[in-house]
N, C-alpha and C positions, 0 to 999 in steps of 0.2 A: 576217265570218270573218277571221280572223287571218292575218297572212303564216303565222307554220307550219303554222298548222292546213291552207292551201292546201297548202303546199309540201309535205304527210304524206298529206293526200290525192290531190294529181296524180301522187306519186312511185306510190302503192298503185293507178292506174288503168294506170301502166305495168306496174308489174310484174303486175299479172293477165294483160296482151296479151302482155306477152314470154314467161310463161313458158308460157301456151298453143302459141303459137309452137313452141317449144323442145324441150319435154318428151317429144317419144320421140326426138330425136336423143341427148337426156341420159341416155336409157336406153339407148342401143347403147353412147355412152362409158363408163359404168359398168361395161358387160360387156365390152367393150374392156381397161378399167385392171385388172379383176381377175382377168384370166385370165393365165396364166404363159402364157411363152414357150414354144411346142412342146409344152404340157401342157394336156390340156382340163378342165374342171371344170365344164362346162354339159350334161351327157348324152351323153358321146361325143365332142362337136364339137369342134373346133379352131378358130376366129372364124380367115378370110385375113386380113379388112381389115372398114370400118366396113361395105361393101356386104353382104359376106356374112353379120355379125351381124345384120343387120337382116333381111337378108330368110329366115336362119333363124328368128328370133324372130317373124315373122309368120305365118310356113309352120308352124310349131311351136303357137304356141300363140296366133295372131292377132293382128288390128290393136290390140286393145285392152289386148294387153299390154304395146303400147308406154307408155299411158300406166296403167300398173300404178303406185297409189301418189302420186299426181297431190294428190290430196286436200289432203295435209298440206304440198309446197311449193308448189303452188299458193296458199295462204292464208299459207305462210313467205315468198313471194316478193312478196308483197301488203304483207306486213307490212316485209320486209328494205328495197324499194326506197323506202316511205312513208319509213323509220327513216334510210337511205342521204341520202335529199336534202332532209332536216331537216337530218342530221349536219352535210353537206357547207358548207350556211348557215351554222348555227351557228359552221363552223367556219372559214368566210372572214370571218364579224364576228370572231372569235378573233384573226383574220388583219391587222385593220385597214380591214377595207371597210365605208364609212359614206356616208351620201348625201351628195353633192354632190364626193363627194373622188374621185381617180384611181382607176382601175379596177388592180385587182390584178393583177399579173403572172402569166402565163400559168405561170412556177413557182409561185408564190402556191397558184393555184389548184390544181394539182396536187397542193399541200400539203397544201389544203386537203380532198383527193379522198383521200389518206392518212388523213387524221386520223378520217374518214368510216368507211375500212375499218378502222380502229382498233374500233370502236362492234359494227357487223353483226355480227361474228360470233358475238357474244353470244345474234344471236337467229336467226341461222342453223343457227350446229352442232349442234342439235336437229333440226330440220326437216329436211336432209340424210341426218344418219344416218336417221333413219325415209323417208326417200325412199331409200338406196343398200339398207337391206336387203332392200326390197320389191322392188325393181330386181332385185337379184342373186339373191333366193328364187325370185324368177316365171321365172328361164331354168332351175329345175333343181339350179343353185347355190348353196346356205343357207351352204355355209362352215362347217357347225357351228354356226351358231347356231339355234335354234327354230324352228319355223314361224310362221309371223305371219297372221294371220286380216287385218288392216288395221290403217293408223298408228295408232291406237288402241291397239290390242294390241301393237303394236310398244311403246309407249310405257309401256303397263303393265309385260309382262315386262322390259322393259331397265332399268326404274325395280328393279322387285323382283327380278331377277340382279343388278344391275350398281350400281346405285346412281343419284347427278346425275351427280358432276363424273366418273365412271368408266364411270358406261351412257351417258344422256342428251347429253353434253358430251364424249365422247369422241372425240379430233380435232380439238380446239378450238385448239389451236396451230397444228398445219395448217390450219387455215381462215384465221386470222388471217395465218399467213406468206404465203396468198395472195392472202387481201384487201388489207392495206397495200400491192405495190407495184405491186397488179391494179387500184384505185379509185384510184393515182395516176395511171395511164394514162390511166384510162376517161376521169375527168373532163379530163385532160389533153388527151388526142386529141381530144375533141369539142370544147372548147372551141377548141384552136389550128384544127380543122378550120374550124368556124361564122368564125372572126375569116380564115382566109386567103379564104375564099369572101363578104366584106364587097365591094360596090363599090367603085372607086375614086371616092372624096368621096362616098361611104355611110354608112349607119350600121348596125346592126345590125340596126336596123328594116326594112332593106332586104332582109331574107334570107329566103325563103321556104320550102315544106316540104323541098324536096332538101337544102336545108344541115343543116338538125335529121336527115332519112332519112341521107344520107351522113356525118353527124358521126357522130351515133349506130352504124352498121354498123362504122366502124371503131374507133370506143369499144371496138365487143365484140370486136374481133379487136385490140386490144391487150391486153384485160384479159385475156382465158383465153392470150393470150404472154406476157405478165409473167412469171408463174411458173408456169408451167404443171405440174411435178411435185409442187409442194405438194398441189395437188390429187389428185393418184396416191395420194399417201402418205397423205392422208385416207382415199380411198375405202379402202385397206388396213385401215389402222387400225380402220375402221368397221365392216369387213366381213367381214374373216378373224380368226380369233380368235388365231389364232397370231402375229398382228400388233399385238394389241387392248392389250396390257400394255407397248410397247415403245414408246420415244420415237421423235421424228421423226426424227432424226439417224441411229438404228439401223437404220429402216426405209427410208428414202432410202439409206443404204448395202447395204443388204439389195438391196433392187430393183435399183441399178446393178449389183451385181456379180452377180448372177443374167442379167439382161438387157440391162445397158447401158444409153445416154441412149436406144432407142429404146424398152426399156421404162418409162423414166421420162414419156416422151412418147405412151405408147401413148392412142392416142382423141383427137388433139390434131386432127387435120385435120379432121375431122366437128365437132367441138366449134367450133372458130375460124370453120366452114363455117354451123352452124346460129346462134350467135351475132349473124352480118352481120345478120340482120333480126329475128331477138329483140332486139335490141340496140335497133337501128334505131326498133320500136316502143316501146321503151323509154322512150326520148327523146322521139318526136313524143306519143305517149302524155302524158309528164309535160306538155310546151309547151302542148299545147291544148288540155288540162283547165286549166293556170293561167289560158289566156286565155277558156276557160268562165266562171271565177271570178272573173274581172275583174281590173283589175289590184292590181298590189302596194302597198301601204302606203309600201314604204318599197324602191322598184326596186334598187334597189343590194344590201341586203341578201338579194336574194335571188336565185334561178339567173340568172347573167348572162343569159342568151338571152334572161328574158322577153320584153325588148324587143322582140324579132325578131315575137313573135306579138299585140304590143301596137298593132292598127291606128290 
């Protein structure tokens, strides 16, 4: 087996864990970002805070509406994280890291965690928009756009309404404005996390599962702070039609001045809250699938941690 071929399948066994994990806190922030301020669009309701969307959404229309639409990023986030920590390789060799030479600087790598979220989005802003309208259709809320039987169907009519790069890929700017300085964090945090929690006269191999559990948790509670509005203005864009033809600029200005940075920030606490151990499994996920698969070809070229799970 190949270093990336490893490195595309440990990333694809995280991202299955994390986003089971995740995915009905991802559906209260959904409903969270697309609800106006003081204005309801869900059946009457008014969401207070993340508590009360949720446990409306249960009471309303049950447990399994939280994961309403699960399908399609479940297998997007299978595929994003494989694609993510290929990227991220490829793109610390880009960077200069070869075996036997110095280890990359902790900016290096974070560079290197940019150039990553440069790639994703390409095969995320599909899988989203088909996760946010299923999201926002099952509280009640369609926005005007059609009903959707499942991603499928989602995928059909937005192909034949909308088109690729205007149904499919719509949002694809906001994804990217918050993947690049959201996977510079991620890999950033976790990395400087894993290196400040080394022994003293340690190595890497010294660090056990709480360094990868605790790097990881806070990977995920930097990446959804990085920019966490970009993401507002997706779900917009995706969701409300009134939004859907309008750049980001417009609609980031829209949103402030309607609601202010608290509407830009709406769903941010639940989100940064469910992330700690999505995240968390992300990471220990990808480590010990690699050290399933034995080790690396060529250690250096690929996720620095292995070592840590390399007995």
């Amino acid at each position: 087996m190949t270093d990336s071929l490893k490195e595309f399948g440990a990333g694809c066994v995280g991202g299955f864990g994390g986003k089971l994990l995740d995915y009905p806190f991802d559906t209260v922030k959904v409903l969270l970002q697309t609800q106006h301020a003081g204005k309801s669009s869900a059946g009457g309701v008014v969401y207070r805070n993340a508590w009360h969307c949720l446990k409306h959404t249960v009471e309303t229309n049950g447990v399994a509406s939280l994961y309403k639409g699960i399908s399609s990023p479940l297998l997007g986030s299978i595929a994003e994280n494989g694609l993510l920590f290929f990227a991220y390789n490829k793109c610390k060799e880009a960077l200069g890291e070869v075996p036997g030479a110095p280890e990359l600087s902790l900016f290096q790598l974070s560079l290197a965690g940019a150039g990553a979220g440069c790639v994703v989005p390409f095969v995320i802003t599909p899988v989203e928009l088909v996760k946010c309208r299923l999201q926002v259709q099952n509280a009640g809320k369609a926005a005007g756009f059609r009903e959707y039987k499942g991603p499928i169907d989602v995928v059909v009519k937005t192909l034949k309404t909308e088109g690729v790069w205007n149904g499919l890929y719509r949002g694809n700017l906001s994804t990217l404005i918050r993947e690049i300085p959201g996977n510079f964090c991620w890999y950033g945090v976790y990395e400087g996390v894993c290196k400040s929690m080394i022994p003293e006269g340690g190595t890497k191999a010294d660090l056990g599962p709480s360094a990868h559990l605790l790097g990881g948790a806070s990977a995920g509670v930097a990446y959804w702070t990085a920019f966490y509005p970009a993401d507002t203005v997706k779900s917009y864009i995706q969701t409300n039609p009134n939004h859907a033809a309008k750049g980001f600029i417009e609609v980031f200005q829209s949103v402030y001045a309607r609601e202010g940075l608290k509407g830009l920030y709406r769903g941010w606490g639940i989100t940064a809250a469910r992330a700690a151990p999505a995240h968390a499994a992300i990471f220990a996920g990808y480590e010990y699938t690699m050290k399933l698969l034995g080790p690396s070809q060529n250690s250096n070229a690929s996720f620095t941690m292995h070592e840590s799970v390399r007995d």
